[in-house]
Short mmCIF file of the C-alpha atoms (twelve columns), coordinates in Angstrom:
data_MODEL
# 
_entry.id   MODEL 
# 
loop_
_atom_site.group_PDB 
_atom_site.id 
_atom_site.type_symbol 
_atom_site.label_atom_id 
_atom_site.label_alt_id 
_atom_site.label_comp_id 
_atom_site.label_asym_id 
_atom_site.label_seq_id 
_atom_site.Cartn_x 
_atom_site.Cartn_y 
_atom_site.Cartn_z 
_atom_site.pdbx_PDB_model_num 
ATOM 1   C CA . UNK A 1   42.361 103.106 -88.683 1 
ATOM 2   C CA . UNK A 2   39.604 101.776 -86.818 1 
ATOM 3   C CA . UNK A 3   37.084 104.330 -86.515 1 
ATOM 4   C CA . UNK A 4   34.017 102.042 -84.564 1 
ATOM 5   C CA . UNK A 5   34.516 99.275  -82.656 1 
ATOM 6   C CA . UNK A 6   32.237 96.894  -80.998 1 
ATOM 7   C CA . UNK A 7   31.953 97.040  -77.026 1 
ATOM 8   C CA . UNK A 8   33.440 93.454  -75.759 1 
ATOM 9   C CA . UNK A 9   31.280 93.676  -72.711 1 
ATOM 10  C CA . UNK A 10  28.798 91.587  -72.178 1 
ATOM 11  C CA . UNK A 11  25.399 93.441  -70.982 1 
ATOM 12  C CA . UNK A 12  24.808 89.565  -69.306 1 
ATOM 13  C CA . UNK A 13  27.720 89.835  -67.629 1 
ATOM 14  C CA . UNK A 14  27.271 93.393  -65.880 1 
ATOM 15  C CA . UNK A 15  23.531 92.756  -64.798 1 
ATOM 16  C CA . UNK A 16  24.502 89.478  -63.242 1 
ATOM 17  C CA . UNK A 17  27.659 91.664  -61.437 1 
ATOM 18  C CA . UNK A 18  25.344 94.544  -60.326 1 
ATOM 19  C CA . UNK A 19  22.723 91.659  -58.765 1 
ATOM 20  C CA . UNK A 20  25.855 90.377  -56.997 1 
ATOM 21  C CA . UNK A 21  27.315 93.470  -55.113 1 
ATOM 22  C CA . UNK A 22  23.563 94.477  -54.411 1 
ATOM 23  C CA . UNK A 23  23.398 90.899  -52.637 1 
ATOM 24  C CA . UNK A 24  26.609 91.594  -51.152 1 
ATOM 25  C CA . UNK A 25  25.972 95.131  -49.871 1 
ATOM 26  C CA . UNK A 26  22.725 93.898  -48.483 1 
ATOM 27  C CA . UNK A 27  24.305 91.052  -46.694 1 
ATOM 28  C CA . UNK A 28  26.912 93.370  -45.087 1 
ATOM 29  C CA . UNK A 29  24.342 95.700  -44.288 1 
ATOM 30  C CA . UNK A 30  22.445 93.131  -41.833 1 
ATOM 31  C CA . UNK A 31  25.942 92.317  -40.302 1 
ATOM 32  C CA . UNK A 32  27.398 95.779  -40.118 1 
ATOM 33  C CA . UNK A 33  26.289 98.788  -38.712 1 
ATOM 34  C CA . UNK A 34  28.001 102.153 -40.372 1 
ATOM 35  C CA . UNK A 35  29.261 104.751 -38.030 1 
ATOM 36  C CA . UNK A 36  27.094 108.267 -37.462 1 
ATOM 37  C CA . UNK A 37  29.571 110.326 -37.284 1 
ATOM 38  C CA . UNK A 38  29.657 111.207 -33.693 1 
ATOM 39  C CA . UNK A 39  29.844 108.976 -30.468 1 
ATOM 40  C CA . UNK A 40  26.524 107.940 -28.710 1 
ATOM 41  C CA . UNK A 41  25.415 109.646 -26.237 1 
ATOM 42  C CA . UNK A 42  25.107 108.503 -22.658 1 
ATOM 43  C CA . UNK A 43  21.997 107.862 -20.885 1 
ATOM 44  C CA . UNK A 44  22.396 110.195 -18.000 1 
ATOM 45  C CA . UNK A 45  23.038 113.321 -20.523 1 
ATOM 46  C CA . UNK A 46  19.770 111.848 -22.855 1 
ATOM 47  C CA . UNK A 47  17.933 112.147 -19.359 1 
ATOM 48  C CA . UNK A 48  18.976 115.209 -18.798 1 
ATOM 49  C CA . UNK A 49  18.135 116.519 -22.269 1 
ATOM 50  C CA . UNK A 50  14.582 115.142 -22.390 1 
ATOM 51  C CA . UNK A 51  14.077 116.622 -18.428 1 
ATOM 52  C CA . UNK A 52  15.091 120.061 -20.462 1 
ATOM 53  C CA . UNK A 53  17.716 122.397 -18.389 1 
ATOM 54  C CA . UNK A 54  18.584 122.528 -14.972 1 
ATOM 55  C CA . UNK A 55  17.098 125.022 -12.392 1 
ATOM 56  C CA . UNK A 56  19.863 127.268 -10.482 1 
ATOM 57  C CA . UNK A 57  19.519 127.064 -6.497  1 
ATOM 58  C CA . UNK A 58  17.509 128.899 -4.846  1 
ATOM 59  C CA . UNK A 59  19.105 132.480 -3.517  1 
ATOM 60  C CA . UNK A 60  17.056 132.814 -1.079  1 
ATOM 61  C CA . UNK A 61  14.900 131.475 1.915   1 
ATOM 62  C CA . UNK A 62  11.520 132.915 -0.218  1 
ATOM 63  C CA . UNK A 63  12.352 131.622 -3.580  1 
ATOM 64  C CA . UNK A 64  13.553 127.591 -1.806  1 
ATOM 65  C CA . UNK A 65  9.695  127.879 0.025   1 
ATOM 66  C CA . UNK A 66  8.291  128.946 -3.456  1 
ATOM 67  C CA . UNK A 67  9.903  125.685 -5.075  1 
ATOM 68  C CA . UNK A 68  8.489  123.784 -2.384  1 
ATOM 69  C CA . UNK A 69  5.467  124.640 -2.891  1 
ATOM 70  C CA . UNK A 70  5.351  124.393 -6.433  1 
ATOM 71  C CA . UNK A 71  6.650  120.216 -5.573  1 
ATOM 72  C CA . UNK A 72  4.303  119.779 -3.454  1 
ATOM 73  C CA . UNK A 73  1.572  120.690 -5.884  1 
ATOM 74  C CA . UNK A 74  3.199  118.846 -8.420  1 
ATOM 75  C CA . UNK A 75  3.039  115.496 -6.388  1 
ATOM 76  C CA . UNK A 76  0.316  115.944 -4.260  1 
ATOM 77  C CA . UNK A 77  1.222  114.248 -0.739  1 
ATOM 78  C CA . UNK A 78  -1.591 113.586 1.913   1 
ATOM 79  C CA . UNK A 79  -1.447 114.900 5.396   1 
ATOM 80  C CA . UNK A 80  -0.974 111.759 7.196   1 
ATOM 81  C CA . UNK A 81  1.974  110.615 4.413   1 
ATOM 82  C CA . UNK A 82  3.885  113.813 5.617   1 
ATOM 83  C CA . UNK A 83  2.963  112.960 9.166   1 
ATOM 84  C CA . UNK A 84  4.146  109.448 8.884   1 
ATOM 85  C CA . UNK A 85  7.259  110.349 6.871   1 
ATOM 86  C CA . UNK A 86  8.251  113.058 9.929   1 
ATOM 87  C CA . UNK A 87  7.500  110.782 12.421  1 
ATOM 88  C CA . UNK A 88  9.757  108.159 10.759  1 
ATOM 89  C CA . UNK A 89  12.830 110.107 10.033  1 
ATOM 90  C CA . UNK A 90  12.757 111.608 14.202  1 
ATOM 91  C CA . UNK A 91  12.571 108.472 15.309  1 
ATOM 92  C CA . UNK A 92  15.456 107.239 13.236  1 
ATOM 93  C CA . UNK A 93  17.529 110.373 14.001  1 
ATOM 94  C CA . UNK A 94  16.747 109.510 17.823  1 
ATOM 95  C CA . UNK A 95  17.794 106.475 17.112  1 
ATOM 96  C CA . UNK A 96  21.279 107.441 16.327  1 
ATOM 97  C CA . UNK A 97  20.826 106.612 12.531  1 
ATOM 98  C CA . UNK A 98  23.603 108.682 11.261  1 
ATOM 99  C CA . UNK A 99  21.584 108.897 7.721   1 
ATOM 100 C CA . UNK A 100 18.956 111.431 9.433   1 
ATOM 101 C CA . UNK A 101 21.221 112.963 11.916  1 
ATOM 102 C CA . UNK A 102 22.397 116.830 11.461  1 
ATOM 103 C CA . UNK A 103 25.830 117.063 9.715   1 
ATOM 104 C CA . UNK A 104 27.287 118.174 13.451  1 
ATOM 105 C CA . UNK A 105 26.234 114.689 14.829  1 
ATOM 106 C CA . UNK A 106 27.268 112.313 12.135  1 
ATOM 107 C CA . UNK A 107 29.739 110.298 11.512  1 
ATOM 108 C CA . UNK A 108 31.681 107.469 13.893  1 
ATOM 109 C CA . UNK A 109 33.947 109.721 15.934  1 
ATOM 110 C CA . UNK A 110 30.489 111.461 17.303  1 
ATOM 111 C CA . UNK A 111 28.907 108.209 17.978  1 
ATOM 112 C CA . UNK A 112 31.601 107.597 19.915  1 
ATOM 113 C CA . UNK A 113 31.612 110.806 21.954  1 
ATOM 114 C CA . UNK A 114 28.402 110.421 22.642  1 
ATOM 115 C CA . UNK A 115 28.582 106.727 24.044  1 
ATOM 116 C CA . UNK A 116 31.828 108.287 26.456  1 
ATOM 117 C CA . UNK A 117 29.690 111.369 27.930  1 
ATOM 118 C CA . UNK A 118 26.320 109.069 27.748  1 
ATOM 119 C CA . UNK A 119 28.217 106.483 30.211  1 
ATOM 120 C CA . UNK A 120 28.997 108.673 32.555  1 
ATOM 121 C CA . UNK A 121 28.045 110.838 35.756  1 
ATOM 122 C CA . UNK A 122 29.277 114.593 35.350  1 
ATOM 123 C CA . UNK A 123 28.244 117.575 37.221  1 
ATOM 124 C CA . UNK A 124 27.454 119.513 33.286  1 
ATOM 125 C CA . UNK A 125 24.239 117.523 33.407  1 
ATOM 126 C CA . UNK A 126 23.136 119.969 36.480  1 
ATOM 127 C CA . UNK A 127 23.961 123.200 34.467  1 
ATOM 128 C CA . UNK A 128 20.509 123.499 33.421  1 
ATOM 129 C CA . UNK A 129 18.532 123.154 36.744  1 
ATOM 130 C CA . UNK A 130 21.014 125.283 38.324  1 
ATOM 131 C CA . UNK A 131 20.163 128.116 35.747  1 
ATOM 132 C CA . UNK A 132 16.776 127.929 36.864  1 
ATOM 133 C CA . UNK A 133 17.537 128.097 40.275  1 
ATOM 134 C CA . UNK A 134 19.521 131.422 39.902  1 
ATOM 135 C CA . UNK A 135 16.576 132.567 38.437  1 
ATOM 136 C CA . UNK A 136 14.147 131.575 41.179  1 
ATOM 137 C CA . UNK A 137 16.764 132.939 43.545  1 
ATOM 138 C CA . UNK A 138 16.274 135.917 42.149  1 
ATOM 139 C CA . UNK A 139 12.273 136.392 42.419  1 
ATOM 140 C CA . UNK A 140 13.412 136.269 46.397  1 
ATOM 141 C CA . UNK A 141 12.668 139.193 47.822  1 
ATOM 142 C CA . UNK A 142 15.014 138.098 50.478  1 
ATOM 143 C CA . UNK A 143 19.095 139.453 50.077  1 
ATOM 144 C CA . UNK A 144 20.574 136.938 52.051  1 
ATOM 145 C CA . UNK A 145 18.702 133.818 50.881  1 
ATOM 146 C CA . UNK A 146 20.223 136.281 47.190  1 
ATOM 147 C CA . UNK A 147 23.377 136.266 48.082  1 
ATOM 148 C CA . UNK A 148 23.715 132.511 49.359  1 
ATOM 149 C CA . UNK A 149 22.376 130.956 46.574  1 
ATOM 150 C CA . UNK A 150 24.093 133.188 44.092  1 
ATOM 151 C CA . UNK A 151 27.531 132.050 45.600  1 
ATOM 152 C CA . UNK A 152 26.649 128.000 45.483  1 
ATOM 153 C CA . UNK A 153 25.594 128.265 41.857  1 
ATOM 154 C CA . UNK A 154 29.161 130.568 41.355  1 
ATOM 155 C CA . UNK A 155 31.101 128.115 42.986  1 
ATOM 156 C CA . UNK A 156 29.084 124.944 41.124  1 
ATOM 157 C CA . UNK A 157 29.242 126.717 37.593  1 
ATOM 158 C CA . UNK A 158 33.642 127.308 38.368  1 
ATOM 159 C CA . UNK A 159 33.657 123.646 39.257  1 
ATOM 160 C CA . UNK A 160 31.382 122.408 35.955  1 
ATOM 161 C CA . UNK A 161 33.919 124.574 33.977  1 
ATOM 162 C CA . UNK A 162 36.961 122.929 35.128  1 
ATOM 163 C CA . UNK A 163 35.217 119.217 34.870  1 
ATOM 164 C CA . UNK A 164 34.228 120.065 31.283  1 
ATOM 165 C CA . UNK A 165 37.617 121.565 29.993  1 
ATOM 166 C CA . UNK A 166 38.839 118.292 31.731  1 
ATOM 167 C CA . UNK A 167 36.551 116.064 29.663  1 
ATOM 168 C CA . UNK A 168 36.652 117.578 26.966  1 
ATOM 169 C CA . UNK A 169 40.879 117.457 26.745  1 
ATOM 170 C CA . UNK A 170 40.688 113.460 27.945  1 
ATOM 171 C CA . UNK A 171 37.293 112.337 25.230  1 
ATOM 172 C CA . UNK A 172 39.645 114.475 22.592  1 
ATOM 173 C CA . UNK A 173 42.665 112.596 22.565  1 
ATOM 174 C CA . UNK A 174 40.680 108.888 23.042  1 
ATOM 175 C CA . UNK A 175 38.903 109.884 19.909  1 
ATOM 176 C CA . UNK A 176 42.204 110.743 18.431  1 
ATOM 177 C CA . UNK A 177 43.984 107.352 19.404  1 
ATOM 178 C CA . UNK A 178 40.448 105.426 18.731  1 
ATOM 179 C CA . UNK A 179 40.174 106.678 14.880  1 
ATOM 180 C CA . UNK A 180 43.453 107.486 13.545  1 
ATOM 181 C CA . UNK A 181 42.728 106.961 10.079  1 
ATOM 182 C CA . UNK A 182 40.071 109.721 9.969   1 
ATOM 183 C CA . UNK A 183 40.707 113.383 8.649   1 
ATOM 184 C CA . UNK A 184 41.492 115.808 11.265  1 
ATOM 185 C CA . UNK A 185 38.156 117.347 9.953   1 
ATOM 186 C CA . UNK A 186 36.159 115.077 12.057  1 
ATOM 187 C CA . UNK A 187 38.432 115.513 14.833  1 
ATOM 188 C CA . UNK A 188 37.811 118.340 15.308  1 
ATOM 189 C CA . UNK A 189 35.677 120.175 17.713  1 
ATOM 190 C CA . UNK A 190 35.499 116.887 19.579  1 
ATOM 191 C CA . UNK A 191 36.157 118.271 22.896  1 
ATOM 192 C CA . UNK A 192 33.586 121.216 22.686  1 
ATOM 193 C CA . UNK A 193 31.197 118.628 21.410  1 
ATOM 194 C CA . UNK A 194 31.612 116.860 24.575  1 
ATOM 195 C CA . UNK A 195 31.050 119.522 26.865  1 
ATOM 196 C CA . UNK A 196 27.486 120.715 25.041  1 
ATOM 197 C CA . UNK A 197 26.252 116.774 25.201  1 
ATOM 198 C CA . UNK A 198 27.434 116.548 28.819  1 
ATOM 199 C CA . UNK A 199 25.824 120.410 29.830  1 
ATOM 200 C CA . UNK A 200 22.377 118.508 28.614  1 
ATOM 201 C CA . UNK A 201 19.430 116.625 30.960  1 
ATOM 202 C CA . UNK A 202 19.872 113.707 30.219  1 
ATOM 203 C CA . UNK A 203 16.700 113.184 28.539  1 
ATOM 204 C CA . UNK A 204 16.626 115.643 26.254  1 
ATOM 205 C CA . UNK A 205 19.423 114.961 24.358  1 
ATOM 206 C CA . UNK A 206 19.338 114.395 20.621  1 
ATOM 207 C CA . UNK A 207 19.987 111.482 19.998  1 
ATOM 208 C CA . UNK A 208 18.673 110.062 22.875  1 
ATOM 209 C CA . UNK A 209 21.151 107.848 24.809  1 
ATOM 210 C CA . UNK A 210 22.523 104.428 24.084  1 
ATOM 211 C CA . UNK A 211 24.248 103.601 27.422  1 
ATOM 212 C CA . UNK A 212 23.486 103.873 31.262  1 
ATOM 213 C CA . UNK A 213 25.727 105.455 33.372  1 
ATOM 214 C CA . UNK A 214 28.415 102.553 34.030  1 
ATOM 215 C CA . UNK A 215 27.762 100.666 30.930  1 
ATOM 216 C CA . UNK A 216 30.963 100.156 29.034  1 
ATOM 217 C CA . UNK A 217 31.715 101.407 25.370  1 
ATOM 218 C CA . UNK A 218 31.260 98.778  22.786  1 
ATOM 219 C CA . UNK A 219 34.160 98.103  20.458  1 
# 
């Protein structure tokens, strides 16, 4: 029996082999990157971790003010910047812009109701001077001057009634056959829309005008 025997490797021979795979594992290490474990995070959710959590909404018309006010101190904003920055989103919701117009105005099919009453002549575009005259007729101490002007502004009101239901039926169903693609959402309501633009002075509607009375409705 062979109780010691001699080790046949070569001390040499496993330095030079550790060297190597130190080389190689260096090597690879430049080239390769190994995984961590989990999958990198976007940069939307890394924003949103740095910016810390997300305030609720406000429940109430206080509390909204409050964070307002708290912005506004936050980014100081001069008088004549807010001034300038009102000025320029009225005049681009007077405009018709349909960015900085109310959610009841927006959108195409509006536009286009508004061109159709804005073209013409109706009788809803006295409603409001004939409200004030009922009212001066009333300051009359005279009955029959009372009575007479009371039944004129009956008989006008019945006959802006029946031109507005009118309207409104006829600028419903062009909008319909106009924008068939759109969702019945934004269809509807047209009609009533058309009566309170056409019930307006002329002058003070919001958004002012495109057309003159005549003036055809562009494609």
């Amino acid at each position: 029996m062979r109780f010691l025997r001699r080790s046949t490797t070569d001390p040499a021979a496993d330095q030079s082999a550790a060297e190597s795979d130190a080389v190689e594992s260096e090597s690879a290490g430049k080239a390769f990157t190994p995984a961590k474990g989990k999958a990198t995070p976007k940069r939307r959710d890394a924003e949103a971790r740095k910016r810390g959590p997300v305030a609720p909404p406000p429940t109430s018309m206080r509390e909204a003010m409050k964070r307002n006010k708290e912005l506004r101190k936050a980014n100081p904003v001069s008088k004549e910047e807010r001034r300038d920055a009102a000025r320029q989103r009225r005049e681009r919701m007077m405009s018709g812009d349909d960015k900085y117009l109310p959610p009841r105005d927006k959108g195409p099919v509006k536009a286009y109701v508004r061109d159709v009453v804005d073209s013409r002549r109706n009788l809803l575009g006295l409603f409001m001077p004939l409200a004030i005259l009922v009212f001066v007729a009333l300051l009359v101490p005279a009955p029959a001057i009372q009575q007479y002007i009371t039944l004129v502004c009956m008989a006008m009101l019945l006959v802006m009634a029946i031109e507005g239901v009118v309207n409104g039926r006829k600028i419903s169903k062009a909008a319909r056959e106009r924008f068939p693609k759109e969702p019945p959402a934004a269809l509807r309501g047209v009609g009533w829309y058309a009566f309170v633009r056409a019930s307006q002075i002329r002058k003070l509607r919001v958004p002012k005008p495109r057309l003159r009375p005549g003036d055809p409705i562009p494609n």
